[in-house]
C-alpha positions as CSV (number, residue, x, y, z in Angstrom):
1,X,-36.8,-15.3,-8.3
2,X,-33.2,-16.1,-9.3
3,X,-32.2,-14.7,-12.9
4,X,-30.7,-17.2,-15.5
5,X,-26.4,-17.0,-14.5
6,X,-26.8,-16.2,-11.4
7,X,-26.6,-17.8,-7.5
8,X,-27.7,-16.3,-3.9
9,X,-24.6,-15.8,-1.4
10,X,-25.3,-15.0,2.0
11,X,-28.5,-13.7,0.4
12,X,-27.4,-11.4,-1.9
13,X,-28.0,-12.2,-5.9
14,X,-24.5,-12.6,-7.5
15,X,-22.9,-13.3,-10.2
16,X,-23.2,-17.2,-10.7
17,X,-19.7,-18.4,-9.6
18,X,-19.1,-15.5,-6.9
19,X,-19.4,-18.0,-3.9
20,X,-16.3,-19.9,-5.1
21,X,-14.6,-16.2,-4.5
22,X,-16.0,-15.7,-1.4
23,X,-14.6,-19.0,-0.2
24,X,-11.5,-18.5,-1.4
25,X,-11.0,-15.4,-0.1
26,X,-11.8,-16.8,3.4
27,X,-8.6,-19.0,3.2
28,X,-6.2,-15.6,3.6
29,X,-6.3,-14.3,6.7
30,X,-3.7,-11.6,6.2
31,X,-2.0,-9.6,3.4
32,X,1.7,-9.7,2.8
33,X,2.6,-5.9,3.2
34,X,6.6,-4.7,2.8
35,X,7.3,-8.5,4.2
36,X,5.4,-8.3,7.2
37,X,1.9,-9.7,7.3
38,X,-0.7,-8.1,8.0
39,X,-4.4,-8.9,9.4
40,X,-6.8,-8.6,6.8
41,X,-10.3,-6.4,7.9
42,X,-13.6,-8.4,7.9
43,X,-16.6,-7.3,6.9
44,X,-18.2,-5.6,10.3
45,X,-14.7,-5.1,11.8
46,X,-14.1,-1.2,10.3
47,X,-11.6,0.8,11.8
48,X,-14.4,3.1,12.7
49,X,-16.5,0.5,15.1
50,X,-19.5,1.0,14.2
51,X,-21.9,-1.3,12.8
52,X,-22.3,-2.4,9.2
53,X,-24.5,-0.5,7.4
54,X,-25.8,-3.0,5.2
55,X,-25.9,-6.9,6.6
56,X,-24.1,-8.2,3.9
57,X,-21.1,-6.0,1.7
58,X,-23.1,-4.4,-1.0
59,X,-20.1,-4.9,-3.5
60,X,-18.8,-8.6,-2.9
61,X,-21.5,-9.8,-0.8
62,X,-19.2,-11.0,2.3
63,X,-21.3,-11.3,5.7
64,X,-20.0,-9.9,9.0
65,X,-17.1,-11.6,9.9
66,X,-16.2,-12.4,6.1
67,X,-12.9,-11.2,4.3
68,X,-14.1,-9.3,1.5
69,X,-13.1,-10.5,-1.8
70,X,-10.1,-8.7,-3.1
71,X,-10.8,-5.7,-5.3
72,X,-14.1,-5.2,-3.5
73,X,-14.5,-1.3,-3.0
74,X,-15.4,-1.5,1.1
75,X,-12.5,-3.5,2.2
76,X,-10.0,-1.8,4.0
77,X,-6.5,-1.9,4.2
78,X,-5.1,-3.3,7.5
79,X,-1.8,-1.3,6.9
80,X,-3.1,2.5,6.7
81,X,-7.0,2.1,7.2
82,X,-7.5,3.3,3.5
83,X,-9.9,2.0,0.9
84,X,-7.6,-1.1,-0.2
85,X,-8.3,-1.1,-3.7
86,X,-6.7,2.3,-3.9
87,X,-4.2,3.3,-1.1
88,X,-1.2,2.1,-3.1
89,X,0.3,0.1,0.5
90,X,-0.1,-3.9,-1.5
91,X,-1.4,-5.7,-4.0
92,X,-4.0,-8.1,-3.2
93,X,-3.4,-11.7,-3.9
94,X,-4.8,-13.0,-7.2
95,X,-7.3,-14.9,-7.6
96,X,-7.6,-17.0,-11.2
97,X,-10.6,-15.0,-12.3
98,X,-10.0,-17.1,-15.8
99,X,-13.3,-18.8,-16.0
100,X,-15.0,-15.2,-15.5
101,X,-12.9,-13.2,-18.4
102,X,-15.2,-11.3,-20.3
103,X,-16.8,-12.2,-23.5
104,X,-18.6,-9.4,-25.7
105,X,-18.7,-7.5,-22.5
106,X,-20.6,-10.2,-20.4
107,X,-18.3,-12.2,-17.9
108,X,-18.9,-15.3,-18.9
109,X,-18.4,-18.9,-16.6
């Protein structure tokens, strides 16, 4: 059953509004690192090779093959191979996450 504010993307219970994320994040390929671009790491394309462990991303809900969304804990950075959200080499780009700014402590659409 789907709760009250919220949608199914790729079959994981998100947020309602995630998918429009999701998308977006699809239309950037690469990441602008230093000046040079840089190919961005789908979902199910880790450095490591191996398989996914989950068959969508438990944090942003991006399928195999997917860009994660930016900020999304399991994406990797395509510069160094670090956790992206944290290994200092870019900024993402932004998204307008406007309509999901949060009221009383509930994002709100």
């Amino acid at each position: 059953m789907i709760r009250l504010n919220s949608e199914f993307v790729n079959g994981q219970e998100v947020r309602l509004g995630w998918g429009k994320f999701l998308r977006e994040s699809q239309r950037h390929p690469h990441y602008l690192i230093d000046g040079k671009p840089f190919g961005r790491v789908a979902y199910g394309q880790e450095p490591s090779g191996n398989p996914p462990p989950n068959p969508v991303c438990r944090d942003c809900a991006a399928a195999p093959g997917q860009f994660h969304v930016p900020g999304c804990c399991i994406e990797y950075c395509p510069r160094c191979g670090g956790q992206a959200i944290s290994c200092g080499c870019f900024c993402p780009f932004e998204l307008d996450w406007s309509p999901f700014y949060p009221i009383d402590g509930e994002l709100q659409e």
